[in-house]
C-alpha positions as CSV (number, residue, x, y, z in Angstrom):
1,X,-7.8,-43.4,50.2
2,X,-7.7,-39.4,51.0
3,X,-10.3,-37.3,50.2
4,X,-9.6,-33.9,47.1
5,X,-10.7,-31.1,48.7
6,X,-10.6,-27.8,47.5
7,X,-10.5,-26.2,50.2
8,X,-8.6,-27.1,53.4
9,X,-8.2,-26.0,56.9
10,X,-5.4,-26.6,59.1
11,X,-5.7,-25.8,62.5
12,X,-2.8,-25.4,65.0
13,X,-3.9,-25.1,69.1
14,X,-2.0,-25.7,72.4
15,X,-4.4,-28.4,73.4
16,X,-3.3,-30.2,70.3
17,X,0.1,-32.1,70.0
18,X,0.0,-31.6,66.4
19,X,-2.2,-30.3,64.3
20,X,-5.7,-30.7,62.9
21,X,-6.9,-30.5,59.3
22,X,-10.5,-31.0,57.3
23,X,-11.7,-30.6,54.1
24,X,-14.4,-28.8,52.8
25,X,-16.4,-28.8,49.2
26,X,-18.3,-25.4,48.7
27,X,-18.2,-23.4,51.4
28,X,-17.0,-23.6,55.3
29,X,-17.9,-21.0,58.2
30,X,-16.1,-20.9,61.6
31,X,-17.4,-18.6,64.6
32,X,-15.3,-17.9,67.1
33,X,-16.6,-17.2,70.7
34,X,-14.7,-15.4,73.9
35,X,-15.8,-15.6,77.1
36,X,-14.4,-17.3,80.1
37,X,-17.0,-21.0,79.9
38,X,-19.2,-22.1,77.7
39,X,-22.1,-20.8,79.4
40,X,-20.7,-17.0,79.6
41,X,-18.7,-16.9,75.6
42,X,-19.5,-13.9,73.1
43,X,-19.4,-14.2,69.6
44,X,-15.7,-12.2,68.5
45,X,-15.5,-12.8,65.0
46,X,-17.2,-14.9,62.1
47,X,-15.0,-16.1,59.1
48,X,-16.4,-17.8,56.0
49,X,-14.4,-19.6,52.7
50,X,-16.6,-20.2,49.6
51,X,-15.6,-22.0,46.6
52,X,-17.0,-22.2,43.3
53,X,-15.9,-24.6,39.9
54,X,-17.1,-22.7,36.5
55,X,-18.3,-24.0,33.8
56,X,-14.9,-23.3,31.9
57,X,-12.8,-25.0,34.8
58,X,-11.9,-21.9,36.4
59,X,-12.1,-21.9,40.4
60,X,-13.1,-19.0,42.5
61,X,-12.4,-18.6,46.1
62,X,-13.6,-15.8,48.5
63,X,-12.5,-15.4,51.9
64,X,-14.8,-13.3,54.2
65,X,-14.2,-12.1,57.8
66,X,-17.8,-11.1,59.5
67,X,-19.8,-10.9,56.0
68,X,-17.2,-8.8,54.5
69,X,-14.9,-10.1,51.6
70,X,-11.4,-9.6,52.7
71,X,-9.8,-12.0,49.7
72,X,-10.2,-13.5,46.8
73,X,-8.6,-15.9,44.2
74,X,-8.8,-17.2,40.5
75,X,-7.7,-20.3,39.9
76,X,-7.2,-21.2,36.1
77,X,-5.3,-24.1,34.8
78,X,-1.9,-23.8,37.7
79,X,-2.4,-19.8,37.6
80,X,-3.7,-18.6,40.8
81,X,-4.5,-14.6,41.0
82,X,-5.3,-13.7,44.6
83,X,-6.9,-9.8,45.2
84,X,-7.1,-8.3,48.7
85,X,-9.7,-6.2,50.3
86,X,-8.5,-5.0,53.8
87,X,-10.2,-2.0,55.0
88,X,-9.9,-2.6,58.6
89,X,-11.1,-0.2,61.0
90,X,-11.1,-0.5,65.3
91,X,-13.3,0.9,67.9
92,X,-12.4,1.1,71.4
């Protein structure tokens, strides 16, 4: 029997043939590191997905890139709302 999740990640990479998925309840962080071996990898960037069931049956999602919240969604009844956030600045 499958698992509900409310949220779910799919994850597509060349060492896969196919891709990869997982479910996650409340809230699921991924860190990915750069570097050429697992002895000499950096920290690049930080990404986190919360999820949160109100007391009314609304759902509330947030999607955060290195603490800051890049996107969010409402989820009431089969209306979804989804708000973005993208002030993205670069530093060479």
């Amino acid at each position: 029997m499958a698992k509900s999740y409310p949220i779910w990640n799919k994850i597509q990479a060349c060492i896969y043939k196919g891709s990869k998925c997982y479910g996650i309840k409340e809230d699921g962080q991924n860190e990915i590191l750069i570097g050429t071996s697992a002895k000499n990898s950096h920290s690049f960037v930080k990404t986190r997905v919360t999820h949160k069931k109100h007391d009314d049956g609304t759902r509330t999602y947030h999607f955060y890139v290195d603490d800051k919240l890049i996107k969010k969604a409402t989820l009431k009844n089969k209306e979804i709302q989804i708000e973005t956030s993208l002030h993205l600045s670069f530093t060479n």
